[in-house]
Every structure is written in C-alpha cells, then in structure tokens.
C-alpha positions in Angstrom: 80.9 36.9 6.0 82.4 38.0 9.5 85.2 40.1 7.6 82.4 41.9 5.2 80.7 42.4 8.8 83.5 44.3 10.3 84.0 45.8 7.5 81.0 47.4 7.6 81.1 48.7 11.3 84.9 50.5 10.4 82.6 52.6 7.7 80.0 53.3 9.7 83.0 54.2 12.3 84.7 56.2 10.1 81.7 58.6 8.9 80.6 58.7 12.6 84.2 60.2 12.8 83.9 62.5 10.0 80.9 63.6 10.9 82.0 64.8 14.0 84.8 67.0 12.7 81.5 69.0 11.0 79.6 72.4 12.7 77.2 72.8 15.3 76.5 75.7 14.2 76.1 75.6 10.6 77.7 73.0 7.6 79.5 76.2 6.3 81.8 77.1 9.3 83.9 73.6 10.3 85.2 73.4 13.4 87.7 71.0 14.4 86.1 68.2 17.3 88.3 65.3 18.1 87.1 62.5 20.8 88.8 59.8 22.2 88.0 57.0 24.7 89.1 53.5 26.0 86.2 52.2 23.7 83.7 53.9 21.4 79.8 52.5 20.3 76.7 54.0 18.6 73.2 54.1 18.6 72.6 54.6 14.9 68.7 54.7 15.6 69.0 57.5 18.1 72.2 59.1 16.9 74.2 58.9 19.4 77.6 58.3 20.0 78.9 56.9 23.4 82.7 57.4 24.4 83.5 55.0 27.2 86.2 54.9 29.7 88.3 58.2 30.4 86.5 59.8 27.6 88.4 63.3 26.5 86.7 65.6 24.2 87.9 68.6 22.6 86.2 71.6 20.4 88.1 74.9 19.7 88.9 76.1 23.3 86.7 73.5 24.9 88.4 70.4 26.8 85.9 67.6 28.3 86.9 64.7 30.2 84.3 61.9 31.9 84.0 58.4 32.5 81.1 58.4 29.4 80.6 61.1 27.1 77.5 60.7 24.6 77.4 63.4 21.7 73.8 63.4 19.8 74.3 64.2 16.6 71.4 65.7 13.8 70.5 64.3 10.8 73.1 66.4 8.8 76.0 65.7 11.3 75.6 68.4 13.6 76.4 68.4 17.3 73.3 68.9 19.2 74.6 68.0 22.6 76.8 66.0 25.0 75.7 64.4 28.5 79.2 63.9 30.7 79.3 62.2 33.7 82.1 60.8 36.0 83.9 61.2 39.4 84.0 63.8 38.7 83.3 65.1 34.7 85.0 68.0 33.9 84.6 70.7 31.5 86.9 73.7 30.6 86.8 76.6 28.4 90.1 78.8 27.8 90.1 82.9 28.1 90.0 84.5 24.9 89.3 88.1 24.3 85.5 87.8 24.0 84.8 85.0 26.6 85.8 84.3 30.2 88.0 81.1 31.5 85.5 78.9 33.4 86.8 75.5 34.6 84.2 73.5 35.7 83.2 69.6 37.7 80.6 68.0 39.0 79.0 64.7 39.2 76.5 64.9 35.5 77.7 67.9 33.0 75.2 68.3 30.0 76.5 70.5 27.1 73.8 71.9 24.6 76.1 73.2 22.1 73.3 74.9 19.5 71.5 76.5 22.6 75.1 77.8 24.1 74.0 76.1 27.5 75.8 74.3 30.1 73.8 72.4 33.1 75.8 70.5 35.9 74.4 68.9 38.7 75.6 67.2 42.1 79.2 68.1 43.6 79.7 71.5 41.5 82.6 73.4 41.6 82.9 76.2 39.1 85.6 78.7 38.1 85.1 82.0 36.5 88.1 84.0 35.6 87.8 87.1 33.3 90.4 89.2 31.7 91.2 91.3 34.4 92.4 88.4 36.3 89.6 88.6 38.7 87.8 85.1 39.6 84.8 84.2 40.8 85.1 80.2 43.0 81.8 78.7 43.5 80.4 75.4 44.9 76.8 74.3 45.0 74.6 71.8 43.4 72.9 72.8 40.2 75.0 75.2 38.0 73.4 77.1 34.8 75.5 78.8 32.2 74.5 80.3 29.2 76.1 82.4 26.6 73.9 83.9 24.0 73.6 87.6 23.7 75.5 88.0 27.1 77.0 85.3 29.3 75.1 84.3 32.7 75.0 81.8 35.2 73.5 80.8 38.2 74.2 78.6 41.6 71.8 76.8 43.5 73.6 75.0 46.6 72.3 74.4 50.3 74.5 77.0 50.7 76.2 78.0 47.6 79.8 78.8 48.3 81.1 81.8 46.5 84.4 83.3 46.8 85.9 86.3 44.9 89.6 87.2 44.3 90.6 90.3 42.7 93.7 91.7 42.1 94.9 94.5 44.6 91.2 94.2 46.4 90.5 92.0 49.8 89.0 88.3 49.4 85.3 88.4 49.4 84.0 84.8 50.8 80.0 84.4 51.3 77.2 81.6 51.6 74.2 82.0 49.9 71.1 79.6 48.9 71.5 81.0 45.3 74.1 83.1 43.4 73.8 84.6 40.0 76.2 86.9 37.7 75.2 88.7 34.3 78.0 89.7 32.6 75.8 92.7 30.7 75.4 94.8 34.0 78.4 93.0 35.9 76.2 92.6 38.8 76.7 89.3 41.4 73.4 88.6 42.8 73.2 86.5 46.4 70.0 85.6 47.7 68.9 83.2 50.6 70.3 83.6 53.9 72.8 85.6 52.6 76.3 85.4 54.8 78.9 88.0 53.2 82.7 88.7 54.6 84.9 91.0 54.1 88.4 91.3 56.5 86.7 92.6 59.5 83.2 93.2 57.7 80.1 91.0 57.0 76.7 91.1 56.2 73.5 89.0 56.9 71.0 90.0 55.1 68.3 88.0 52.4 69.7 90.1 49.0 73.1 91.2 48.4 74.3 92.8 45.0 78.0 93.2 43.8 78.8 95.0 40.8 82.4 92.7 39.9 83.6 95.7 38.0 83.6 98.6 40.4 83.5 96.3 43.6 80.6 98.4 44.6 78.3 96.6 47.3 74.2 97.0 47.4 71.6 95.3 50.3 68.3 96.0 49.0 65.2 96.4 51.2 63.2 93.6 51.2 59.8 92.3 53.0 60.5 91.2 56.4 63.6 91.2 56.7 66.4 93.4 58.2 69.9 93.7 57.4 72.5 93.1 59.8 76.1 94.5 59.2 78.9 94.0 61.7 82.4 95.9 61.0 85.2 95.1 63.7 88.2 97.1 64.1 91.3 95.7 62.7 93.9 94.5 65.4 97.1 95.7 65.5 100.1 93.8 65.6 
C-alpha cells in the first residue's frame, strides 16, 4: 500500500513538472521553465508549488534565486505568478535587443508573469542597464516594474538612492523620496526632497526631471517651493 502511495506522489510530481515547462502566456508558445530546490511540495487544492531551500528558477532570460519560491499555477498549467523571498531573493533578467538588463534583490520579490509585473519590498537594490551601456543603481524600499506596452518602474525609499553612470558623461548621484523612469519618453522623474549632484553642481529642489537619453536636466515650478542650485568652481591641481 505504502509503495502504490509513493507511487502516486512521483506522478503527481512528474505532471507538476511538466506542467511547468508549459506557457504563461498562451498553451501554443512553450517556453522552457526549469526549477530546482533542496526540497519541493504542493498544494494541489490551491495550486501551488513551493520550492524550499536555495530555490533557483529559470525562464528564457529570467534567473530567480530565494530561500522559498512558490509558483501558482492555472487550471490549464499556466504560470500565474511567483512570490520569492530570502536574505536576500534575487531576480535577474539579461539584455536583449528589446529589453533592458535589470538585476534585482530585496527582502520579498513577487513576479506576476501574465500581468508583466514585478513588486519587491524591504532592502531593494535594483539595476537597470540598457543598450547603450548606461545604468541606472537604485536603493529604496518598495520597487514597481512593469513591462507592457513600454517598460516603467518606480522607487519609493526614505530616501531612494539613485545613481546614474553613463558612458563618456559625469556620475549623477541623488536622494529622493520617490524615483520613477518611463522608457517611452526616457524621462527620470525625482520627487520629495529632492538632493541632485553633479561634480561641483547640485540641486535641492521638490521635482527634478532627467531625460536618460539626451542627459538633458528640468526643475519644474512647483507650489511653495523654491529651487536651490549651487555650482562650485572646480579646483585645480
């Protein structure tokens, strides 16, 4: 009886297995998904699959590591989405010719795969690098990422951290309570105390705007407050 018992759980195993190797997106376009973990379990009534103990999770160009990793799965097999968390979980996506590198930890990571969404809360640290090499280093404490029509995210931190690193230009390095970037209009939006360097430059002022393609820098006017910009001359050696 025990042996028709386990027998049972390395089916229901193996089709948990198969059934991750299906879409997310659709049962006509597979995509390869391999998972693995010290130790593996399911929740048949919920659908959901729990890898346990240095969890690794791979999708395309998509590498996930945690402690736990639990995938929900549809009725027909399909991904719906992963919750990650660790010390820290990770998540990182590869440059391709469409879609920026973003590199990614924090304390909880949840993946919706169908909604092309990304949530990560506590201890965040995100990467951005896009295919001119230039990258975008952030840290804060609740990080948004979508990629639908265009690819945005945004950074709430007490203060977000944002540095920016382009090729041939000067380090940017600011504080912020909240950074955003749109990849449609390439604009990087700081709001919230807003504390922006540049060599011997800086601002204080409550918005900032950076266009990431032109390196173009906008402080609009807003209600009662005033912008304060400080440029030092540069000392000679």
């Amino acid at each position: 009886m025990s042996n028709i018992r386990s027998l049972k759980k390395l089916f229901h195993f193996f089709i948990i297995v198969i059934s991750l190797l299906t879409t997310f997106l659709g049962a006509a376009e597979e995509k390869v998904f391999d998972a693995r973990s010290d130790s593996f379990k399911t929740d048949a009534a919920n659908q959901i699959a729990y890898y346990i103990g240095n969890a690794i999770l791979t999708h395309d160009n998509m590498l996930i590591k945690g402690e736990q990793i639990s995938a929900k799965q549809a009725e027909q097999g399909n991904i719906l989405f992963a919750d990650i968390i660790g010390a820290p979980a990770s998540l990182k996506r590869s440059l391709t010719k469409e879609t920026p590198e973003i590199s990614l930890t924090a304390k909880n990571i949840h993946y919706d795969f169908l909604a092309k969404e990304i949530t990560a809360k506590q201890e965040v640290h995100f990467t951005h690098k896009d295919q001119k090499n230039k990258v975008l280093n952030l840290t804060g404490n609740n990080l948004l990422v979508e990629r639908r029509e265009n690819y945005f995210f945004s950074l709430t931190g007490n203060p977000v951290k944002l540095s920016i690193i382009s090729p041939k230009q000067s380090t940017i390095n600011a504080n912020a309570e909240k950074v955003t970037y749109n990849e449609a209009t390439h604009e990087i939006q700081l709001s919230g105390n807003v504390f922006l360097h540049e060599q011997q430059n800086s601002i204080n002022a409550a918005l900032v705007k950076y266009n990431l393609q032109n390196g173009q820098i906008e402080v609009p006017k807003t209600d009662g407050e005033r912008v304060k910009i400080i440029q030092k001359k540069s000392q000679k050696k």
